[in-house]
N, C-alpha and C positions, 0 to 999 in steps of 0.2 A: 504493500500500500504506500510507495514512496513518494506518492505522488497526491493523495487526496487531501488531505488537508490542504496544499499548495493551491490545486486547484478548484478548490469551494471559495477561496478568498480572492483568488482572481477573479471568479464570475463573481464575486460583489464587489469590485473595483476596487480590491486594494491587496496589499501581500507582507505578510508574516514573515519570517523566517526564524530560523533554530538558530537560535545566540549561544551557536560555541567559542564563539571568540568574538573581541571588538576589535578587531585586524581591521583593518582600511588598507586598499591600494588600488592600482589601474582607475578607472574613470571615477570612480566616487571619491578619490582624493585629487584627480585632476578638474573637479569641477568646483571643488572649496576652494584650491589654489587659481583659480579662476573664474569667482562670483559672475561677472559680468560676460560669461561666454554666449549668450541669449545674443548678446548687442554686438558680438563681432560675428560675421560671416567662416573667418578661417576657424572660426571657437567651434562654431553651429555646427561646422563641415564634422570638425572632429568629431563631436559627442553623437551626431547622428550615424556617423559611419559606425562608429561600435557599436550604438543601439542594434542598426539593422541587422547584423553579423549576430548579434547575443539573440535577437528575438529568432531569428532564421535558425539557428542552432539548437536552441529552445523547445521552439516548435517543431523542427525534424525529430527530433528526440521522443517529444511528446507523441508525435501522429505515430511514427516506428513502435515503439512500444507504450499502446496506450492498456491504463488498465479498466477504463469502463469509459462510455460514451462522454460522462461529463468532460475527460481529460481530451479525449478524442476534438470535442468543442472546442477547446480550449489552446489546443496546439494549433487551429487555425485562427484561432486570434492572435495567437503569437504572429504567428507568419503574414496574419495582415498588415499587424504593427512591423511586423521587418519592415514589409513593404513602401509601407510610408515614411521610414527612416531613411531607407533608400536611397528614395526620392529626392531627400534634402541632401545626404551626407555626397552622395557621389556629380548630383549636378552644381554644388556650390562649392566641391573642391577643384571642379574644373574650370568652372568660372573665375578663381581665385587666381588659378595659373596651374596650378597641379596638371601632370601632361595626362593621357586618359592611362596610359600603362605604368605608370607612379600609382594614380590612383587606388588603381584596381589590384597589386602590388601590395601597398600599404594596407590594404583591407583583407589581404590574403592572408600577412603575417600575421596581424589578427588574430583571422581568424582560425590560423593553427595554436595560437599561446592559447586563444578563452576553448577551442575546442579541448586543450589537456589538460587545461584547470576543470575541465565538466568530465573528464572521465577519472580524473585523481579524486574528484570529490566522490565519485562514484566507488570507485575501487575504495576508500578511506570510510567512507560514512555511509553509502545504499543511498545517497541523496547528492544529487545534483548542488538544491539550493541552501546551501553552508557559506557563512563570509568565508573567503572576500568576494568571490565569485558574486554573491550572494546581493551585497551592496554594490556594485556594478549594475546589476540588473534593474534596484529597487531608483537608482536613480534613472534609467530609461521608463519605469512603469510610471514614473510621478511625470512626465514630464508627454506623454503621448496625446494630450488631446493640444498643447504646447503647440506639439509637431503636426498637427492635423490640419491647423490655424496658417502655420509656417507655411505649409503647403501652397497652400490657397493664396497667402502674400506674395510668395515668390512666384508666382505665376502670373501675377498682377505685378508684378516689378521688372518682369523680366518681359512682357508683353509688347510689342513694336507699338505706339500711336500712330503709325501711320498706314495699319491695315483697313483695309479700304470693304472687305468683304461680308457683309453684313450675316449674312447666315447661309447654314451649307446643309441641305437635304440631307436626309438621309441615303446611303449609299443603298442603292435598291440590290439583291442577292445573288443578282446575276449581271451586275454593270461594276465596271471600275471607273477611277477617276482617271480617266486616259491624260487630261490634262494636265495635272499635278507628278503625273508618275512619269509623264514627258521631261517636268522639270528636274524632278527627282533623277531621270536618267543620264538626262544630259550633266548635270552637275557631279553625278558619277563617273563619268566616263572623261570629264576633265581631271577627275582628280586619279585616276588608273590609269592615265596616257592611251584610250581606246584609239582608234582607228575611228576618222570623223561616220564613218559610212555604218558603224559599226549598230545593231538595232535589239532590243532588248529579246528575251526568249521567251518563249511564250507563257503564256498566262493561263492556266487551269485550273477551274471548279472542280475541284474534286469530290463529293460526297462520302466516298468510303476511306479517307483518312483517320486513322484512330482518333479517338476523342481527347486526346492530349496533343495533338499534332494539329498546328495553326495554319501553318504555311512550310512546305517542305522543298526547296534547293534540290530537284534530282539530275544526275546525269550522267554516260556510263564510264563504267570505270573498270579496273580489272578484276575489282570484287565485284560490283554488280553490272555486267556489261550488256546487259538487258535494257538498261533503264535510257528514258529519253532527255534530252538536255531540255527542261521546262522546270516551272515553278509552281507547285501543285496550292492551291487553299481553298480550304475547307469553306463549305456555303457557311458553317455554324461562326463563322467569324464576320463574315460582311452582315452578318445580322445583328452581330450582339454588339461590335466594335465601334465607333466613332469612327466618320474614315479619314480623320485626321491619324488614327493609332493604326489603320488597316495602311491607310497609306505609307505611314514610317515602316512596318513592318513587309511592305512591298519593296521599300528600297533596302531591308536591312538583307534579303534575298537575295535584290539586286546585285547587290556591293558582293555578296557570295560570288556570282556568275562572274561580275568584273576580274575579281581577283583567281577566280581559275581558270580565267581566258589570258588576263597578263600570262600566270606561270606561264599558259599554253601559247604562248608568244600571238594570241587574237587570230589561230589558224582551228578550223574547223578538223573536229576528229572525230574517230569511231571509240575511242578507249583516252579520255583525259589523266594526263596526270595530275596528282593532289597530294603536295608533299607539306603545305602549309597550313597550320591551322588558324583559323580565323581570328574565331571569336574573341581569342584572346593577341591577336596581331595589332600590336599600335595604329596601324595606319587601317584598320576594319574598325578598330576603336574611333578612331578618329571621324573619320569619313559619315558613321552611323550616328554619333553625335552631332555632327554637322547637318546629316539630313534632318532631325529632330530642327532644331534652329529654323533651316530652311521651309520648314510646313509651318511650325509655328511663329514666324516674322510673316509667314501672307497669310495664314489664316488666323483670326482668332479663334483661339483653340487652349483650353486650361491643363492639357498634358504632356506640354514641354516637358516637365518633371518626370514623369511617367515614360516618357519615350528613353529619355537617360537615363532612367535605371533598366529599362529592359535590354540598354547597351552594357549596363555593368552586370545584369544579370545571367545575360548568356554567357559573358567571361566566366563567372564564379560557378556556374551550374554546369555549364558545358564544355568547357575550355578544350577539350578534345577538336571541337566542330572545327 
C-alpha cells in the first residue's frame, strides 16, 4: 500500500509526507535561495523544467504500477501537470538563449539524478515520497495552478500584434491546410538546403493507424522495404486537434522527410538510408521550434507553448526516432 495515503491527499489538493528527516536540497533549497524566481524568466525556466521531469516520473511510476484505480487517476494528473510545466520550462529556456540541445540536455541530466533519488528511496524505504526527494516535489504541487496562469500569460506575451487573421475554421476531417503547410514547406526546405523544385510527399488519411499513432513519417528502408515514402494521419487527429497543433505536427513530419532526403543527397530511391536520429538532432530541434513561431506569428493561436514542448517531448520520449 505505498502509495495510498499519498494518493487520497493528492485528490484533495494537497500532500503529506513521512518526516524522516528535515534534509533540504535540489529545488526546495534552490527556491529559498531565490524568493523572487516567479519575477525572473531564467528562474521560471528553471523551476518548471524540474517540475515537469519530477511530475512525468511520478506519474510513469504511478500508471506502471498502480495499486487500485484511485492511484491509477492520479498518475494522470501527474502527467498533466508535467505537461504544463513543460510548456513553461523548455519554451522560456529557449527564449532566454538556451540553444534547443543544451536544453533538452540539461533536463536529461535531471532527469537521471531525481530518477535514482526515486529508486534509492524505493530500495531504502518501499516509498518513493521520503525528503529530500520529497520536498522537491511538494514545492512543484504548491505552485501548479501558478503554472496554469503562467501558461496562458506567456502566450499572450509572446503573441505577434500584428496578426491580421481573425479566426480559423475548423479543419474539416478530410481537408488540410494546403496553404499554411505550403508555408511550412517552403520555410523547411530553406532551412535543409532542398532542391528549389523539390515538393512535399504525400499526405494520407489513414484510418487504421493504432490509436496512439498521430501522424506517422513512412518510407522504405532495409528493415521495412515495403513501405511507401508518405506521411500517414490518423482522421482521429484532424478532428480533435486545432489545426494550428495539426499543422505544427505536419511540419514536425515534414522536417522528418527533409532530413532523410538531405542524408539521401535529395535523389529518389527504392531503399533510403537512415543513419541519423532526429528527434533528438539540434538542427530537427531547431527547425520544429521554428515552425511552432512560424504558425503562431500569423495565426493567432494560444499553443505556441504547447507546440515547444511537443518538440522537447519527442527528444525525451523518443530520442531513438
Amino acid at each position: 500500500m505505498m502509495f495510498q495515503r499519498f494518493t487520497l491527499f493528492l485528490l484533495a489538493g494537497c500532500l503529506t509526507f513521512n518526516a524522516l528527516a528535515q534534509e533540504e536540497s535540489g529545488l526546495s533549497n534552490w527556491v529559498k535561495q531565490y524568493p523572487d524566481w516567479k519575477q525572473d524568466k531564467a528562474g521560471l525556466a528553471h523551476v518548471a523544467s524540474h517540475c515537469a521531469i519530477m511530475f512525468e516520473l511520478v506519474g510513469n511510476y504511478m500508471a506502471a504500477n498502480p495499486i487500485h484505480e484511485e492511484q491509477r487517476r492520479s498518475a494522470n494528473t501527474f502527467l498533466a501537470r508535467s505537461d504544463t510545466f513543460a510548456r513553461i520550462g523548455y519554451f522560456l529556456s529557449i527564449k532566454q538563449g538556451t540553444s534547443q540541445q543544451l536544453a533538452v540536455t540539461q533536463q536529461q541530466a535531471f532527469k537521471n539524478e531525481f530518477n535514482q533519488q526515486m529508486q534509492d528511496n524505493l530500495l531504502k524505504h518501499k516509498n518513493m515520497m521520503v525528503p529530500p526527494l520529497s520536498l522537491d516535489i511538494e514545492v512543484c504541487m504548491a505552485n501548479v495552478k501558478f503554472a496554469q496562469v503562467t501558461v496562458r500569460q506567456l502566450e499572450i506575451e509572446f503573441s505577434k500584434p500584428t496578426q491580421t487573421v481573425k479566426s480559423v475554421d475548423p479543419i474539416a476531417s478530410d481537408t488540410f491546410d494546403t496553404a499554411m503547410l505550403d508555408v511550412i514547406w517552403q520555410f523547411i526546405k530553406t532551412q535543409t538546403q532542398a532542391p528549389a523544385e523539390a515538393s512535399m510527399p504525400p499526405l494520407v488519411i489513414q484510418p487504421d493507424l493504432p490509436t496512439n499513432a498521430r501522424m506517422v513519417f513512412e518510407f522504405p528502408s532495409e528493415e521495412q522495404p515495403q513501405n511507401n515514402l508518405q506521411i500517414n494521419v490518423s482522421p482521429r487527429i484532424l478532428q480533435a486537434w486545432s489545426r494550428s497543433m495539426v499543422n505544427w505536427a505536419f511540419g514536425h513530419e515534414l522536417t522528418h522527410y527533409a532530413m532523410l532526403m538531405q542524408e539521401n543527397q535529395w535523389t529518389s530511391k527504392t531503399i533510403y538510408s537512415n543513419t541519423v536520429r532526429h528527434h533528438c538532432n539540434p538542427e530537427f530541434l531547431r527547425i520544429t521550434s521554428e515552425i511552432a513561431d512560424l504558425i503562431s506569428d500569423k495565426v493567432p493561436s494560444r499553443e505556441r507553448l504547447r507546440m515547444y514542448s511537443e518538440v522537447f517531448r519527442s527528444c525525451t520520449r523518443h530520442p531513438d526516432q
